[in-house]
C-alpha positions as CSV (number, residue, x, y, z in Angstrom):
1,X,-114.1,3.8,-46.4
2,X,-115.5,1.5,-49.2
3,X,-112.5,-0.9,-48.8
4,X,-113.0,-0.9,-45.7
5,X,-116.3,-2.0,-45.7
6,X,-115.8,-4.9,-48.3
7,X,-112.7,-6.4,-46.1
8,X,-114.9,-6.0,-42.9
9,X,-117.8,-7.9,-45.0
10,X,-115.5,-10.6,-45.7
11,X,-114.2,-10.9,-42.4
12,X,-117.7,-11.0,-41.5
13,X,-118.5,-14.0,-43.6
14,X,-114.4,-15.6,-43.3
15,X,-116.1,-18.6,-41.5
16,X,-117.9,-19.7,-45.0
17,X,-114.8,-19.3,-46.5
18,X,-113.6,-21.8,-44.4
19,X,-116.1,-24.4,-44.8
20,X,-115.6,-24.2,-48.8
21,X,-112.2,-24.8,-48.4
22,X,-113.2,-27.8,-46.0
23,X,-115.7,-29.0,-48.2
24,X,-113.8,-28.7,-51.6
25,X,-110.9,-30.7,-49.3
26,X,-113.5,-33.9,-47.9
27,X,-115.3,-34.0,-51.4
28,X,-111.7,-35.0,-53.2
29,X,-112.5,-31.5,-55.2
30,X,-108.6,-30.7,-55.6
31,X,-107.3,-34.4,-55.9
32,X,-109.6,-34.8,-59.1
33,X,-108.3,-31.8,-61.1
34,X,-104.2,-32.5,-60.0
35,X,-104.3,-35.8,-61.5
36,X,-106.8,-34.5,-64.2
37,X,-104.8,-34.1,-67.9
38,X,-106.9,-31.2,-68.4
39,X,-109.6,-29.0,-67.2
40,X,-113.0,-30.2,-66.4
41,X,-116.4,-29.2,-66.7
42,X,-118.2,-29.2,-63.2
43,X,-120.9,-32.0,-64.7
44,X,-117.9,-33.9,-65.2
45,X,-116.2,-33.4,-62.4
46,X,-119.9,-33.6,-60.5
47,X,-120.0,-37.5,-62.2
48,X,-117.0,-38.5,-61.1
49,X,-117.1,-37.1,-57.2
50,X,-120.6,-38.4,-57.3
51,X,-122.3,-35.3,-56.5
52,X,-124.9,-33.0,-57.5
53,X,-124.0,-31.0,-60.5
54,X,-125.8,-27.5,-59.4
55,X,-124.0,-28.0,-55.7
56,X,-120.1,-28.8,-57.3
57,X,-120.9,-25.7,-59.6
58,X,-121.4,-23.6,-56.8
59,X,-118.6,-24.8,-54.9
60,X,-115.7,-24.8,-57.8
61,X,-117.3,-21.0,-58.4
62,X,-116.7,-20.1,-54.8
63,X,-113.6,-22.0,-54.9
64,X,-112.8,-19.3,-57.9
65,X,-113.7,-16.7,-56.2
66,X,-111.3,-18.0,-53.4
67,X,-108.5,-18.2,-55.9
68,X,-108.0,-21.7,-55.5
69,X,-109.3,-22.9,-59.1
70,X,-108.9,-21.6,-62.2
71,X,-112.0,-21.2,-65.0
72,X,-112.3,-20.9,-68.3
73,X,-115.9,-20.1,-70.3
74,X,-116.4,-22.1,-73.7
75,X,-119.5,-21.4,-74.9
76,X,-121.1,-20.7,-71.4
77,X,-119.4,-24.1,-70.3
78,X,-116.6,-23.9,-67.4
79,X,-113.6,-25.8,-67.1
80,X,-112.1,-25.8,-64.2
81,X,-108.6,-26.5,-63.0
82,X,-106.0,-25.9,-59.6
83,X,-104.7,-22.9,-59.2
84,X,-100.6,-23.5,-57.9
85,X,-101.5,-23.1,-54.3
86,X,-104.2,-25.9,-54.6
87,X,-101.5,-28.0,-56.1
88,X,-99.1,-27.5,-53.6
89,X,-101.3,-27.3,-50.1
90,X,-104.6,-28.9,-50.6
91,X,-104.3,-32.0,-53.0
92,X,-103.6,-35.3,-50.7
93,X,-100.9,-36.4,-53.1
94,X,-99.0,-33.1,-52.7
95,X,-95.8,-33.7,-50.3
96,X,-96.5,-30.6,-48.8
97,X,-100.3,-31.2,-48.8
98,X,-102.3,-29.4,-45.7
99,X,-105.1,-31.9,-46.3
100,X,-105.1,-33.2,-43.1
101,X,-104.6,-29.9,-41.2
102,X,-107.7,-28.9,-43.0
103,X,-109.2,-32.0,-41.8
104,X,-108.7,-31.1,-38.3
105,X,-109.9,-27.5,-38.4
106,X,-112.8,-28.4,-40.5
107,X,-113.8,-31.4,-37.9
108,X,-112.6,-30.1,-34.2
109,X,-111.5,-26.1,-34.2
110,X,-114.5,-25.5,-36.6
111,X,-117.0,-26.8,-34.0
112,X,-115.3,-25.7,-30.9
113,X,-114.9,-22.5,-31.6
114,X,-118.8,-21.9,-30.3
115,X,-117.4,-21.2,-27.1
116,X,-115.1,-19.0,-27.3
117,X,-117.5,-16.7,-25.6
118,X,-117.3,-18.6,-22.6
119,X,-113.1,-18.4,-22.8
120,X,-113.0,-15.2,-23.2
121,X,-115.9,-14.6,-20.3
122,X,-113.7,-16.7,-17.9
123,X,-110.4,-16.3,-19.0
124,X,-109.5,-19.8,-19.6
125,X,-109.3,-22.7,-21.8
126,X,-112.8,-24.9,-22.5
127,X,-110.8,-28.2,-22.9
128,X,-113.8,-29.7,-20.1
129,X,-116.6,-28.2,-22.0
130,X,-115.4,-29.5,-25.3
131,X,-114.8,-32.7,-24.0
132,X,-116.2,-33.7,-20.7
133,X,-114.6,-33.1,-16.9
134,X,-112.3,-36.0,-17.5
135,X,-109.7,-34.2,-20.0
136,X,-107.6,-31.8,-17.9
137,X,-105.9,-30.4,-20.6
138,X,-106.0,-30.5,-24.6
139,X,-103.7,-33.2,-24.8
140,X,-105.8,-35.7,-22.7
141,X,-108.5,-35.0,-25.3
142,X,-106.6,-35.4,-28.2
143,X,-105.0,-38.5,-26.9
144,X,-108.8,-39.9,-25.9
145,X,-109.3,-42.0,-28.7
146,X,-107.0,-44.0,-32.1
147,X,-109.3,-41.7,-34.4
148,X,-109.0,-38.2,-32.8
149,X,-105.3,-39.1,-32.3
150,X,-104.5,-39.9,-36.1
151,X,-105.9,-36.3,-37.0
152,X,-103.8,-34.7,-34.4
153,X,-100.7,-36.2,-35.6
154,X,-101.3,-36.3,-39.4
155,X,-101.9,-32.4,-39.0
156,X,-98.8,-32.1,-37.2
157,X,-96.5,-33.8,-40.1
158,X,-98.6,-31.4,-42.3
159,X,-97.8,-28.5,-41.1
160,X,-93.7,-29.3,-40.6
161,X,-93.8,-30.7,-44.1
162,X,-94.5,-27.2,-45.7
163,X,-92.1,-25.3,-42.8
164,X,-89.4,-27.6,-41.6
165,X,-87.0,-26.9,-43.8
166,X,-87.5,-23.0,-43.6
167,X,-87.2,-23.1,-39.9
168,X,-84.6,-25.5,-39.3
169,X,-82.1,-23.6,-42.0
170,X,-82.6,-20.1,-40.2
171,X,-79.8,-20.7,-38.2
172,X,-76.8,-23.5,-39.2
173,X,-77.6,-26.3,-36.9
174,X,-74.8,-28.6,-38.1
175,X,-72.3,-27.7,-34.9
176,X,-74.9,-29.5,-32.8
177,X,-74.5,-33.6,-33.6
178,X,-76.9,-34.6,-31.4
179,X,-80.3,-32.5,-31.6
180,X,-83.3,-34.0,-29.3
181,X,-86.9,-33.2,-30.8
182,X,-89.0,-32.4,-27.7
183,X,-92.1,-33.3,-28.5
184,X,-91.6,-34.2,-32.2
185,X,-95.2,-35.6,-33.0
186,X,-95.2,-37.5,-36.0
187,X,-91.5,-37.3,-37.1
188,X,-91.6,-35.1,-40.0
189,X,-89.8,-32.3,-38.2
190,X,-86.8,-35.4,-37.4
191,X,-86.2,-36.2,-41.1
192,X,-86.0,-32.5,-42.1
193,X,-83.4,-32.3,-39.8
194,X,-81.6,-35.7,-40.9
195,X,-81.8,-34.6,-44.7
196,X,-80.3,-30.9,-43.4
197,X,-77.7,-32.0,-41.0
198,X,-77.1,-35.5,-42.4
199,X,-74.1,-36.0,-39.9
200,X,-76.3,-35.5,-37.2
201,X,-78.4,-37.7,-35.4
202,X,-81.8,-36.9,-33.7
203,X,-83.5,-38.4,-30.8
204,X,-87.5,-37.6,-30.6
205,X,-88.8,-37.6,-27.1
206,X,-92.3,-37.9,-26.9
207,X,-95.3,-39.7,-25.0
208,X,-95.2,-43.5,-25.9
209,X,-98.3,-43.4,-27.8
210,X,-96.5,-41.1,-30.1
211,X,-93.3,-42.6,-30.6
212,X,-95.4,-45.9,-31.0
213,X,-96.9,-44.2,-34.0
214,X,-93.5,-42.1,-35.1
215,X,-91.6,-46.0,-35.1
216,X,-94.3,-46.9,-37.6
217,X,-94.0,-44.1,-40.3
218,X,-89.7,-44.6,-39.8
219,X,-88.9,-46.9,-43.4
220,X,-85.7,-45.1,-45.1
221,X,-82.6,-46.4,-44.0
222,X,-81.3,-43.2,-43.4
223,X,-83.5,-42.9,-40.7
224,X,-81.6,-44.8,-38.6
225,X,-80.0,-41.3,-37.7
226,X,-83.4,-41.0,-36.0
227,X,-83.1,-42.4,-32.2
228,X,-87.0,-42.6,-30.4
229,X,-86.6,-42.2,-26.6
230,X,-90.5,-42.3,-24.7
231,X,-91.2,-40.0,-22.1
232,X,-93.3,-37.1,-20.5
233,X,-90.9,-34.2,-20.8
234,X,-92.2,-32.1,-17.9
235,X,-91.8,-35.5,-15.7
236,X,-89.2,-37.6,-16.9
237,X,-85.4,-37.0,-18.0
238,X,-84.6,-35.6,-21.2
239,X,-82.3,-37.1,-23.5
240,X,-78.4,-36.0,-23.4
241,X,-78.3,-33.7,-26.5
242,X,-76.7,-30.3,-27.9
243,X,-79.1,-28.8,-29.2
244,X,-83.1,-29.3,-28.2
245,X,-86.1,-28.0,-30.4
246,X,-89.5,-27.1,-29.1
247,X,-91.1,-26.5,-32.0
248,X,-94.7,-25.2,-31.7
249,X,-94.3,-26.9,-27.7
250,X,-94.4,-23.9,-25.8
251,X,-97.2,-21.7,-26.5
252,X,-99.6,-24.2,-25.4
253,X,-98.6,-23.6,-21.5
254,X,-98.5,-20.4,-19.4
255,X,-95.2,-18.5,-18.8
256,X,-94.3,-20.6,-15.3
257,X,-94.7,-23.9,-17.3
258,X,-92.5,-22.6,-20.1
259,X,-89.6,-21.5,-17.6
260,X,-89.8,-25.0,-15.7
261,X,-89.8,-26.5,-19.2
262,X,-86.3,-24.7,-20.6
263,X,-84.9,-24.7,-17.2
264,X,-85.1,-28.3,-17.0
265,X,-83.2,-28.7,-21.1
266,X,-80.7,-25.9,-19.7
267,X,-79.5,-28.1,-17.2
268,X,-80.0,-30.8,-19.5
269,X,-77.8,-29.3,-21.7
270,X,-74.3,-30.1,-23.0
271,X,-71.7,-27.0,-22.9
272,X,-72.3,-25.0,-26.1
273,X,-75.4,-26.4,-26.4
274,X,-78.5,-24.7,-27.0
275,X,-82.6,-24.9,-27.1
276,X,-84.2,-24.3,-30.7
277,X,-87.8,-22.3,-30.0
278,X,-90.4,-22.3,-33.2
279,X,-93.1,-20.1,-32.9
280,X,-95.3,-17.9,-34.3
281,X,-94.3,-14.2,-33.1
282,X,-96.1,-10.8,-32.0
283,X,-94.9,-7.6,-33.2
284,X,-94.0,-6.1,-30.1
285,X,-96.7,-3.5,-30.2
286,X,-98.6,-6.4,-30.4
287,X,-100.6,-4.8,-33.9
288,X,-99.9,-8.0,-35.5
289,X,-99.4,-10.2,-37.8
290,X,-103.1,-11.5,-38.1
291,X,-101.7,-15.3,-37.7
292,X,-100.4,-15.1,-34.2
293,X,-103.9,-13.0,-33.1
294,X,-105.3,-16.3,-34.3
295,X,-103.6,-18.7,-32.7
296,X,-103.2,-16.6,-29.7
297,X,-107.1,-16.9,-29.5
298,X,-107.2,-20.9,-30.0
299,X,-104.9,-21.3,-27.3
300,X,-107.3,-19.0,-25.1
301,X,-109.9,-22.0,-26.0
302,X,-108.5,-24.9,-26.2
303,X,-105.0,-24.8,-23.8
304,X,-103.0,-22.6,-21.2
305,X,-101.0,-20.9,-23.3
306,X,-100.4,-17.6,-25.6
307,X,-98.8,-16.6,-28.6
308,X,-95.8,-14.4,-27.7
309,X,-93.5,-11.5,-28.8
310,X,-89.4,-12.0,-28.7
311,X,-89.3,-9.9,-25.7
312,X,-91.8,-12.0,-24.0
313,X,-89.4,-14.8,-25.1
314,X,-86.3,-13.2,-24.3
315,X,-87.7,-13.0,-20.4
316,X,-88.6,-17.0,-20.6
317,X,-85.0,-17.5,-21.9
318,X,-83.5,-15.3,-18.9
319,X,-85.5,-16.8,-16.1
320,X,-84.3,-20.3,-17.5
321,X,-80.4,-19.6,-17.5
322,X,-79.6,-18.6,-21.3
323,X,-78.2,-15.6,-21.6
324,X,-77.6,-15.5,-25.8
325,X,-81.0,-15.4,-27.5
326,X,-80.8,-14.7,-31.4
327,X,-84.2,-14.8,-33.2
328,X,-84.8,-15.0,-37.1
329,X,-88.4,-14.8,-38.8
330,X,-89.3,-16.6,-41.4
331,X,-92.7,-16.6,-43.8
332,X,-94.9,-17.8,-40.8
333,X,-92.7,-19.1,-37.7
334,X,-90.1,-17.3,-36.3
335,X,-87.4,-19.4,-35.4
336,X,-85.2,-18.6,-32.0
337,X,-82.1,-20.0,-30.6
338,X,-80.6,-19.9,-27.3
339,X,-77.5,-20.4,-26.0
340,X,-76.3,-22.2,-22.5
C-alpha cells in the first residue's frame, strides 16, 4: 500500500517532472556539463548559464532526483555532472539528442493538454480550440506558420534518430530495392534506411513544404540514393515502390482513413511487395504498456486517431488486401510488415 501511495504521488506531481526536464533542456543545463572536462559546482554552472545560483541549485537537485545528473558533496559543495541518459537524449550535440522533441512537448503538448477535458467530454480532437476554426486538422496547425513547422519537423528527425535503426532492422528490408517513405518528415528515417540497405534507393513522399525542407538537410553524396517525390498521399499517386513505410502515419486518422490509406499502397504495390507499419502497440487486453495509453490520449486531443493493438492492425491489413501480417516489437515501436 505504501508503494503504492508514493508512485500515485508521483504520478500526481509527473507534470513538474516534466517542466524540469523542459527547463534543464531551454536553460542549456545538459549542453554545459557534456562539453564540461569535469564536474561543476551549481554557482559555476549558475555564472556561466547566466542564472540565479539558488534557482540552478534547485533545478540540478531536482534534476538528481530525476536521475539525470550526477552529484558529488566536497565539503558541502556539489559538483554536478550528466548522468549517460542525459548524454545521449538531452544534450543538443548528442546525435541521438531528444532536444527538440522536448522542445515541442515543453512549448505546444505542455499547454494544450488543458483541454483534454473537453476531448474526452466530446469525444474528439480540440485541433479548433487550440488553434482557431480555420485548422481542420493537426496538420493544418502545424503547417500554419515557418516557426511552429521547424519544431514539428526537428522533433520528427529526433525521434527517428534514437529508433530508426531498431525499427527498420526488425525485419531484413534489403529484398525490397525500392522503399517509398510515406510521409517521411524530415528525412532522418530515409538515411537510416540508405546506411541499412545501401543498395536500395528510397523515395520520400511528402507535402511540398516538407520535401522543400527534407532537399535542404540532404548534403552526403550518398544521399543521392534518396529520391524526393511531393504530394498529398490520401489525394495524389504514390510513387512505384516495393516496399512502403508509414512510420508513426497511421495512428493519427480513424480506422476508415487508415484502410483507404493501405488500400491505396496495396494497389500501388509491386508483386512481392509490401507496406512497413511503425507504431507504438497495445497489449491486447489493452492493460498496457503505459507509452501507448499516452499517446493514445494525445491523439484523442490533438487528431483522429488511436493507438492500436496488432489485432486491431491485423483487421486494417485485411480490409486493405494483405493477407501476410508479421509483427516484431521492439524497445518502444513495434514494427509490422505486410505482405501483397
Amino acid at each position: 500500500m505504501d508503494s503504492d501511495i508514493k508512485t500515485f504521488l508521483q504520478q500526481q506531481h509527473g507534470f513538474i517532472m516534466s517542466k524540469v526536464i523542459f527547463t534543464a533542456c531551454e536553460l542549456g543545463v545538459f549542453d554545459l556539463l557534456m562539453t564540461s572536462q569535469s564536474p561543476l559546482t551549481a554557482a559555476a554552472i549558475a555564472e556561466r548559464l547566466g542564472t540565479s545560483q539558488a534557482g540552478t541549485e534547485r533545478l540540478l537537485d531536482a534534476c538528481v532526483g530525476l536521475k539525470l545528473l550526477r552529484v558529488e558533496r566536497k565539503e558541502n559543495t556539489g559538483f554536478y555532472g550528466n548522468e549517460e541518459v542525459a548524454n545521449l537524449c538531452l544534450a543538443k550535440s548528442s546525435p541521438k539528442s531528444q532536444y527538440n522533441f522536448m522542445k515541442l512537448h515543453s512549448e505546444y503538448i505542455y499547454p494544450s493538454m488543458q483541454y483534454l477535458a473537453d476531448a474526452v467530454r466530446e469525444g474528439k480532437s480540440q485541433i479548433q480550440s487550440i488553434h482557431g476554426p480555420s485548422s481542420k486538422n493537426i496538420f493544418d496547425a502545424l503547417y500554419s506558420s515557418k516557426e511552429m513547422f521547424e519544431k514539428f519537423m526537428n522533433a520528427m528527425d529526433d525521434t527517428w534518430s534514437l529508433y530508426g535503426r531498431e525499427v527498420l532492422s526488425a525485419f531484413n528490408l534489403s529484398d525490397f530495392p525500392h522503399i517509398c517513405d510515406v510521409g517521411g518528415a524530415g528525412g532522418t528515417l530515409a538515411k537510416e534506411c540508405i546506411s541499412l540497405y545501401p543498395k536500395s534507393t528510397v523515395t520520400m513522399f511528402d507535402l511540398p513544404e516538407v520535401i522543400g525542407r527534407a532537399k535542404e538537410n540532404f548534403v552526403c553524396p550518398e544521399e543521392s540514393q534518396i529520391v524526393f517525390q511531393e504530394g498529398d498521399f490520401f489525394k495524389d499517386p504514390v510513387p512505384e515502390a516495393n516496399l512502403y513505410v508509414l512510420a508513426r502515419v497511421l495512428h493519427d486518422w480513424d480506422d476508415g482513413t487508415c484502410v483507404q490509406l493501405l488500400t491505396k499502397l496495396h494497389k500501388a504495390c509491386k508483386p512481392g511487395g509490401g507496406v512497413l507499419v511503425v507504431e507504438i502497440i497495445f497489449n491486447e487486453d489493452k492493460t498496457g504498456p503505459l507509452e501507448a495509453h499516452l499517446y493514445s490520449i494525445l491523439m484523442l486531443l490533438l487528431t483522429e486517431g488511436k493507438e492500436r493493438t496488432i489485432s486491431e492492425y491485423s483487421a486494417l491489413f485485411n480490409a486493405a488486401g494483405f493477407k501476410k501480417m508479421e509483427a516484431k516489437k521492439g524497445n518502444l515501436y513495434t514494427a509490422i510488415l505486410g505482405k501483397k
